[in-house]
N, C-alpha and C positions, 0 to 999 in steps of 0.2 A: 504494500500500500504506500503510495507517493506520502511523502511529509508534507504536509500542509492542514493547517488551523479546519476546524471545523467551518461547514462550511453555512450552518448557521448564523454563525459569530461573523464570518465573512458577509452575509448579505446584511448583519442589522448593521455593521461597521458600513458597507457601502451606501444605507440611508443615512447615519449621521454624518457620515463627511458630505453627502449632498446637502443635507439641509440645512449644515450646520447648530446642528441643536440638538442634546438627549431627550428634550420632552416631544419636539416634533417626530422624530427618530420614532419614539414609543406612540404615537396616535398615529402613526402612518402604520407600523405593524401590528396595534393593539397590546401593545406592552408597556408595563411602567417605567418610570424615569431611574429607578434605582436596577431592573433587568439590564437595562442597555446598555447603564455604565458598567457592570458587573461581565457583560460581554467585552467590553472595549478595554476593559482591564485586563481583562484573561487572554485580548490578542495583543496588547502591550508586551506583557509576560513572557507570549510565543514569542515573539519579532525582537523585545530587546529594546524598545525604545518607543518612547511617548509618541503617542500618534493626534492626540489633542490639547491645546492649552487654552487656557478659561480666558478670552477678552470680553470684560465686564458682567453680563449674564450670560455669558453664551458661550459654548464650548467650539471651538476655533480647530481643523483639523491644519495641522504642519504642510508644508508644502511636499514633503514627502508620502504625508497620509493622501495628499489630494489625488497623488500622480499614482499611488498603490489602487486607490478606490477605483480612478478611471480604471486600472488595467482591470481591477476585478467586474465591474460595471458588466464591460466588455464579454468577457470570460463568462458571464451570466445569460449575456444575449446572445453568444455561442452555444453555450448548452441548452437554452430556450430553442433556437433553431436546429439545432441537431435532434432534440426530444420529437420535437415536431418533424423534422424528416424521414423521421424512425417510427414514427405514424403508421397508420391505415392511410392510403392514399384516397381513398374513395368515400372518408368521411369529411362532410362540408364544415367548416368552422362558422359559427354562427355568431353574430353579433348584433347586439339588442341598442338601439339609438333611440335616444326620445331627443325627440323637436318642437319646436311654436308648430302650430297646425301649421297656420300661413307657410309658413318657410316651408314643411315636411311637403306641403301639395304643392309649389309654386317654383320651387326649386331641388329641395334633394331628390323627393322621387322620380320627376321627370330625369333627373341623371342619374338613377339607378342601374339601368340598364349602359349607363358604358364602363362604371366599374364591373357589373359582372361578367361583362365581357374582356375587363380587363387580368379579372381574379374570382374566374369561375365554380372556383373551391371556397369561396367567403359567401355566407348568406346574410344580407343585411334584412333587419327587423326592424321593421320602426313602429312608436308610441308615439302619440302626440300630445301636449301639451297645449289646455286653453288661456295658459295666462303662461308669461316672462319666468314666474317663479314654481312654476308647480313640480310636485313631482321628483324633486331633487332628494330623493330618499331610499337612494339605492332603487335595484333593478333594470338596471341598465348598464352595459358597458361605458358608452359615451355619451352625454346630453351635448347638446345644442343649447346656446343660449345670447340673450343680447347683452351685452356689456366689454368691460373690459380685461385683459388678458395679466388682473393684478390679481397677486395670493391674497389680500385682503379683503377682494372682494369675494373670492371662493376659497375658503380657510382648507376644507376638505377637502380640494380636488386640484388636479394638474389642470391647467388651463389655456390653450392655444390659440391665436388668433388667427383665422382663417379669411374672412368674409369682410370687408370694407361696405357701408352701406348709406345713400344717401335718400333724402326723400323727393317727390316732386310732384308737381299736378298732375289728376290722370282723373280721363274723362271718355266716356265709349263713344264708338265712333258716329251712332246714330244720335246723340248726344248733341254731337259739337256741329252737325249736317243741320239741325233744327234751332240751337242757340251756340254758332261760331265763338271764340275765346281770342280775339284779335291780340289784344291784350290786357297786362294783366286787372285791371281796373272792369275786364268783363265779367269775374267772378262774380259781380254785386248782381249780374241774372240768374244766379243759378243758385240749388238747393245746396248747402255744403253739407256733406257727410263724412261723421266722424268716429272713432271706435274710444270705447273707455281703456283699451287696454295699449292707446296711444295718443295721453293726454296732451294736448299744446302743438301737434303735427301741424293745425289751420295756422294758430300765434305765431310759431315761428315763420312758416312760411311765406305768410301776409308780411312778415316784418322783413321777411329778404328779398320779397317782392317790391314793396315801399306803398303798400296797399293798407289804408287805413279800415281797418275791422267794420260791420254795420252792426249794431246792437237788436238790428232791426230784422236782420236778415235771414230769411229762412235756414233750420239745421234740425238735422237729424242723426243722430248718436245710436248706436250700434255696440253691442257689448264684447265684440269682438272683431277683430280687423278682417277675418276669413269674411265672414256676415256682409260689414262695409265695403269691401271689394267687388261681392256677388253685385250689391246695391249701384256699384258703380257701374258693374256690365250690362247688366237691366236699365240703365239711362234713367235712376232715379235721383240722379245728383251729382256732383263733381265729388272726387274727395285728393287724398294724398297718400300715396304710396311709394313705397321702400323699391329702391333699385341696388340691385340688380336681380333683387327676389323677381319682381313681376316681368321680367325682361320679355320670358316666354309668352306672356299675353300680349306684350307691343306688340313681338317679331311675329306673333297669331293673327294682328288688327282686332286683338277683342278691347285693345285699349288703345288711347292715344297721349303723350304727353306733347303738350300745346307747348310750352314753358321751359323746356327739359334743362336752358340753361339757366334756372331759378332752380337752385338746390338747396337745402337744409342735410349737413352731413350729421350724420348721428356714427354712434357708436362700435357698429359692426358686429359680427358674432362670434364666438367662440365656442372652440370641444371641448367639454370638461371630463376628465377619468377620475374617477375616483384614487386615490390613494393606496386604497387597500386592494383593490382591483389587479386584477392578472394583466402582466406587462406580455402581450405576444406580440407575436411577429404581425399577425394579421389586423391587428387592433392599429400596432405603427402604420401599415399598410392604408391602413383606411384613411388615418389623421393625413397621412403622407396626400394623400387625393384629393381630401376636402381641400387642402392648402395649394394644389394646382389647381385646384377647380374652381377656388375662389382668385386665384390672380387674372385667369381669363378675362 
């Protein structure tokens, strides 16, 4: 048997040098802050020399623990890939993604069909989500969601940004054939529709238009943006919509954006993995895609 540390103590030592932290360390693997260090001690012990020094509250890995961790990192995603090679080939890997509805019909699914044809052994699964926050509670591989690609704002999960996203007028096309949108000062003919679960979309947009609000002016609120959308194809109203979500309806003519150089950029989306979640080859695979798929 090769001399080499457990290999336990090897993978909780390769999350405290990423995170730098033994409490983070211990809630990314479900272990206490007193296990980890009691692991980081006993591979001190093997090796011979300090692999962490305490700056301020936080445990700090050496410049030689960093460069150890990457090789072992490594050496992990090798044996992940070789377990998996060493596989049944004929069983599909399966991966569970929850999304905003909107997003899940408007843009992933429609390009589901060219990763599977790019990686016809992954089966992707999708959940939908009717609000921004739902659902973030386990049972899924990857969520989807709007915001940003900060640990703080997702304490529990890896976070990636993929998806760049801005807003803009969209109006169907029998719509704009019966009350034309010359410019932007034409809104005040038309119904504005809007979703609760995308407050301030009109506010802003009126205010990068240079379009003073009516107090007066017809509106109607929809408790979800899929809903608002329908409402806009149906020529019940103008509203504002996320690009490059709704692309596939411009490039369809079920929509039109009059404005398209009047934008409101917002925040974009990201993949979030959970922590404690199984790092595979075909999980990177996927994140690897959404991140070409979004720079198109």
């Amino acid at each position: 048997m090769r001399d080499m540390p457990p290999l336990n103590t090897l993978r909780i030592f390769e999350v405290a040098a990423r995170t730098s932290s033994y409490a983070e360390a211990g809630k990314e693997l479900g272990l206490t802050h007193g296990a980890v260090s009691r692991q980081i001690k006993m591979l001190e012990e093997w090796l011979g020399q300090r692999l962490f020094v305490r700056i301020g509250r936080r445990m700090a890995a050496t410049p030689a623990a960093r460069a150890f961790a990457a090789e072992v990192s490594r050496s992990f995603d090798r044996m992940s890939l070789a377990a998996e090679a060493c596989g049944r080939p004929a069983v599909r890997r399966l991966l569970r993604v929850n999304a905003p509805t909107t997003f899940a019909m408007r843009w992933l699914i429609p390009k589901l069909d060219l990763f599977h044809a790019e990686q016809p052994d992954i089966e992707v699964v999708i959940t939908s989500a009717t609000t921004l926050h739902d659902e973030l509670r386990g049972g899924f591989d990857v969520a989807i969601r709007r915001g940003l690609a900060e640990a703080a704002m997702w304490p529990q999960y890896r976070a990636v940004h993929f998806l760049d996203e801005r807003d803009t007028l969209i109006i169907s096309p029998g719509l704009y054939d019966r009350l034309p949108l010359r410019c932007p000062v034409d809104v005040a003919r038309h119904v504005l529709l809007a979703s609760e679960t995308r407050p301030g979309d009109w506010t802003d947009w009126l205010e990068h238009a240079k379009v003073a609000p009516s107090p007066d002016q017809a509106r109607r609120v929809f408790d979800h943006f899929f809903i608002t959308r329908q409402a806009v194809v149906d020529g019940l109203g103008i509203g504002i919509g996320p690009l490059p979500v709704l692309q596939a309806d411009i490039d369809a003519g079920h929509l039109l954006t009059p404005f398209k150089e009047i934008t409101v950029t917002r925040t974009g989306y990201v993949a979030l993995t959970p922590f404690d979640g199984e790092k595979t080859s075909f999980l990177q695979t996927f994140l690897e895609w959404l991140i070409k798929e979004g720079a198109k």
